[in-house]
N, C-alpha and C positions, 0 to 999 in steps of 0.2 A: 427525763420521763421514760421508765420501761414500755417498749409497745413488744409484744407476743403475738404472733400469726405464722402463719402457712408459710412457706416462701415461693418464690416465683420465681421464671429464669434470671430474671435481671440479679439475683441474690446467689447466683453460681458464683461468682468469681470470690465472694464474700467470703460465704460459706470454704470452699475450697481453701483461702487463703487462714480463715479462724482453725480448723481441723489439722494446717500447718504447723501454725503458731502455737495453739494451745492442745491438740489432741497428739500427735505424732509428727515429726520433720519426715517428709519427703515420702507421707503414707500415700496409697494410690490413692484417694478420694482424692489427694491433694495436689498431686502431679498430674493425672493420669483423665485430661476432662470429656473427652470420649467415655471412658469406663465411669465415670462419675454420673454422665447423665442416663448411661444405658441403667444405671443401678437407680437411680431417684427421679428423671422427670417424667413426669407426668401430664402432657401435653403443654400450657404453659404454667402449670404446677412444679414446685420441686419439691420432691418430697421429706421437708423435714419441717419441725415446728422451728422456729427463731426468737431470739431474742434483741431487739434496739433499745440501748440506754442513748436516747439521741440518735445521732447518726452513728455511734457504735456498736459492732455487732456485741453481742457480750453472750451468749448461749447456744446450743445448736440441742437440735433431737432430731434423728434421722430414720426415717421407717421406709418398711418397702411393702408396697401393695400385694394383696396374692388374689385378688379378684378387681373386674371392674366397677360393679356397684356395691358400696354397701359392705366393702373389705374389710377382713379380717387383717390386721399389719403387723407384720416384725420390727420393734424399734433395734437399730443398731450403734450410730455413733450417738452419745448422751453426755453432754459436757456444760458448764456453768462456771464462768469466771469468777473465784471465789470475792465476795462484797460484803459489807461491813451494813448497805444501807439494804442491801434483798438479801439474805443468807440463803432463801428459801428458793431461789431463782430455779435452779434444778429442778426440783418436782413440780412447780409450774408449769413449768417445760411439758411435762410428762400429764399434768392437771389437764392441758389446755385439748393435749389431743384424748386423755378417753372421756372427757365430757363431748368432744366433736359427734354430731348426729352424723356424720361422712363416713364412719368407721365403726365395727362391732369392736370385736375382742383382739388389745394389744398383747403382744408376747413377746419374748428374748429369749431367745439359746444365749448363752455363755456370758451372761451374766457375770459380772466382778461379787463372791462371797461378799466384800464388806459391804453391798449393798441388799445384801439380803433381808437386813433389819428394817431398813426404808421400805423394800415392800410389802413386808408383813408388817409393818406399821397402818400401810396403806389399803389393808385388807386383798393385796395380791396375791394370789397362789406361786409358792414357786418350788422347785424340786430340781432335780438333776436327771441327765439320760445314761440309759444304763448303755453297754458295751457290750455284745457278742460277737463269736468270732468262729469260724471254721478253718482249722489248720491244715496247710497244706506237708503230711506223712511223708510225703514220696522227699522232702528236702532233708541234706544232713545238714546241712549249715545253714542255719538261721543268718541273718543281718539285723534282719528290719526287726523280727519277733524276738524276745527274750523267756527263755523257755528253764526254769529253776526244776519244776516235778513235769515229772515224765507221765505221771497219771495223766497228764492234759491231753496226750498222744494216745486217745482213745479210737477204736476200730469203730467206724462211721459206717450206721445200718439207714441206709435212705430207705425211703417207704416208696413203693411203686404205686402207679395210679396212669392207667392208658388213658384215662379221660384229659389229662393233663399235658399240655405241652407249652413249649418256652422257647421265645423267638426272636432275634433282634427287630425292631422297627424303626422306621423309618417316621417323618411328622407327616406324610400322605397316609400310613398308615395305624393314625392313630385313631383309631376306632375304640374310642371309651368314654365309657359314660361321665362326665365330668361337675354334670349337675347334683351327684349325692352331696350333700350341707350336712353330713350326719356328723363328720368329724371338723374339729379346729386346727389349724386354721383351713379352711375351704377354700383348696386350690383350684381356678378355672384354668380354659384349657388355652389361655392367651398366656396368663402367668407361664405355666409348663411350657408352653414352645418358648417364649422367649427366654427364660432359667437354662431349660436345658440344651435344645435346637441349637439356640441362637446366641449364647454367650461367648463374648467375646475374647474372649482367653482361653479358658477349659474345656475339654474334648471330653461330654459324657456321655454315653452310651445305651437309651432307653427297651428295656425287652416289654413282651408282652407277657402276661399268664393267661393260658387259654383253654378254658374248661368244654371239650367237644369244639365246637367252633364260636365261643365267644369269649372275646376278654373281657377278664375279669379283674386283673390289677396289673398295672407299668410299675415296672421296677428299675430306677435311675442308678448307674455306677459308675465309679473315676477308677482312672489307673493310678496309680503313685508311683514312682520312681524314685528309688536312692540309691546312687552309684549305680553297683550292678545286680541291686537285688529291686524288686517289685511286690506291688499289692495291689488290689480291687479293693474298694467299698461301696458299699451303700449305700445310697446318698438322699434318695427320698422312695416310697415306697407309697406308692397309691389303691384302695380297693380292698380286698379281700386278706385278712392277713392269717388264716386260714389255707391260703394257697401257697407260704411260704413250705409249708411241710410239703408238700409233692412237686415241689421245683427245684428242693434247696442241690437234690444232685444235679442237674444239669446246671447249677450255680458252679458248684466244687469240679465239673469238668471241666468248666470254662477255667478255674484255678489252675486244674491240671495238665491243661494244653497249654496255659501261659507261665509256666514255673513261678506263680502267683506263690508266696509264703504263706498267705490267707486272705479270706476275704473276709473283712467286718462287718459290722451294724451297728451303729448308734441312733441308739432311738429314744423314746418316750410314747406309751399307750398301744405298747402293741404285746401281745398275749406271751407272756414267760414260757409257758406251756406248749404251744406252737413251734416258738425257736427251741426250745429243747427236743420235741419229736424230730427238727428240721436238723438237726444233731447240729444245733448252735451252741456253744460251751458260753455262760455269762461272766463276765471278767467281773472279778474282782478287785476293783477301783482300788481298794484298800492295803492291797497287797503286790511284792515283787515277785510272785512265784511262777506269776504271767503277765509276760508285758507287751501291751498292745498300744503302741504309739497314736499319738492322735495329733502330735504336732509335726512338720516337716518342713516349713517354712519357716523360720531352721526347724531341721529336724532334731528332735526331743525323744531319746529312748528312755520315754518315764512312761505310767497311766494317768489318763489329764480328766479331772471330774466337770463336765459341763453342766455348770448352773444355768435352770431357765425363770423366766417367772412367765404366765401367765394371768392378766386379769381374766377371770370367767369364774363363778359357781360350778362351772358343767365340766369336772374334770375327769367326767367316765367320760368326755370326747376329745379328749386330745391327744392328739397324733403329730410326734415335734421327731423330726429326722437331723441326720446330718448338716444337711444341706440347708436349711432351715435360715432364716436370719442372715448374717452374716459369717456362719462359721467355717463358710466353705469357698470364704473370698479370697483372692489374688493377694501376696500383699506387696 
């Protein structure tokens, strides 16, 4: 008999050993059970749906909260031991949590393509995030960047604005407004410190944008490292995206005091028009004439198209980052 539910800690060790066996050998969900619970439990919740044929597991769907009530969720790991007598076992999986009243609107970054049909079967929106990037001029020798037309090596005019200023902070001094629900998924400010503060592995770095003296969006970034070249990105971006135009140079000096190659953005719902005044160049995904890596764990000198799906009608509110989901995890 299938039984479908929630899981709970007693289903850690389950879980952890199914995502071995049938998702990846030796993935950190599965080794790594410190980093496993910091990512999904939920006081004695763990956050993923399941599935028992009997006392066997046979399913997993895994999502992460980004509020404490009433959340908005990232699904990430999504698997279903292929069966002759449930074929359908998978999108149950996924049935069980957005019929749940505990949760609004599910969504995934980096989505596998051949599942694209499934969710627009199931009346899911899904799209991909687009890539922009500010090159760093002052390098002659690329590593990390692959650079075919020289037209991409454009003279970068930042726009001034004194009212503006841009500031590392600290989580004593995060002073922002956290309660706007205007965009999806709606990040509270427990999610944000424990993401970015408090994770356990990666070192990221939250600034402030501050219009006279009040902020107005936190800007999340990682270092990257390969071999002996580096990069910054973007990794989540909160607030005003309007303020990316009169910060984006004291972005590009942080590049150029760290002999950063570039720093990127990978986003979804943030204004083309903006990142273009912010003199952001948009990659195109489709072509090698600029190449902005997106994998490094191994590192991958290709352009990597991230599929997402969101369930919601309301998709003049979504705002899907980097860091989003699971596409910014250890592996």
């Amino acid at each position: 008999m299938i039984t479908i539910k929630f899981a709970t800690i007693e289903d850690t060790n389950v879980i952890m050993n199914f995502i071995n066996d049938n998702w990846k050998e030796n993935h950190i969900l599965a080794r790594d059970k410190d980093f496993f619970l910091y990512e999904h439990q939920d006081n004695k919740r763990i956050n993923y749906v399941i599935s028992y044929d009997g006392d066997k597991i046979n399913g997993v769907l895994g999502f992460i909260k980004y509020s404490e009530d009433n959340s908005d969720v990232a699904t990430v790991i999504w698997k279903a031991l292929k069966s002759d007598t449930n074929p359908m076992l998978g999108i149950e999986l996924l049935e069980f949590l957005r019929s749940s009243s505990e949760y609004k609107v599910a969504f995934s970054p980096g989505i596998n393509a051949k599942t694209i049909g499934i969710y627009n079967y199931l009346d899911i929106y899904t799209n991909y995030l687009s890539q922009y990037v500010i090159i760093n001029d002052v390098i002659k020798n690329y590593k990390i960047l692959k650079i075919k037309d020289a037209t991409y090596l454009t003279k970068l005019n930042f726009i001034e604005n004194t009212k503006y200023s841009f500031k590392k902070i600290e989580q004593h001094q995060l002073d922002f407004n956290f309660n706007d629900s205007h965009y999806v998924p709606h990040k509270d400010k427990e999610y944000f410190v424990k993401r970015y503060y408090n994770h356990p592995i990666y070192k990221y770095t939250v600034f402030g944008v501050y219009y006279e003296e009040s902020i107005t969006s936190v800007i999340v970034t990682r270092e990257v490292i390969v071999e002996n070249s580096k990069i910054l990105r973007i990794m989540d971006y909160l607030g005003n995206d309007n303020d990316i135009i009169y910060i984006s140079k004291y972005l590009y000096q942080i590049v150029i005091d760290n002999d950063y190659e570039y720093i990127d953005f990978m986003c979804y719902g943030f204004n083309d028009d903006n990142l273009k005044e912010a003199c952001f160049t948009k990659i195109n995904l489709e072509s090698n004439d600029l190449i902005v890596p997106n994998y490094f764990s191994p590192f991958s000198q290709e352009n990597i198209k991230i599929n997402f799906m969101a369930d919601t009608k309301e998709i003049n509110k979504l705002r899907i980052c980097k860091a989003d989901g699971d596409q910014d995890r250890p592996n």
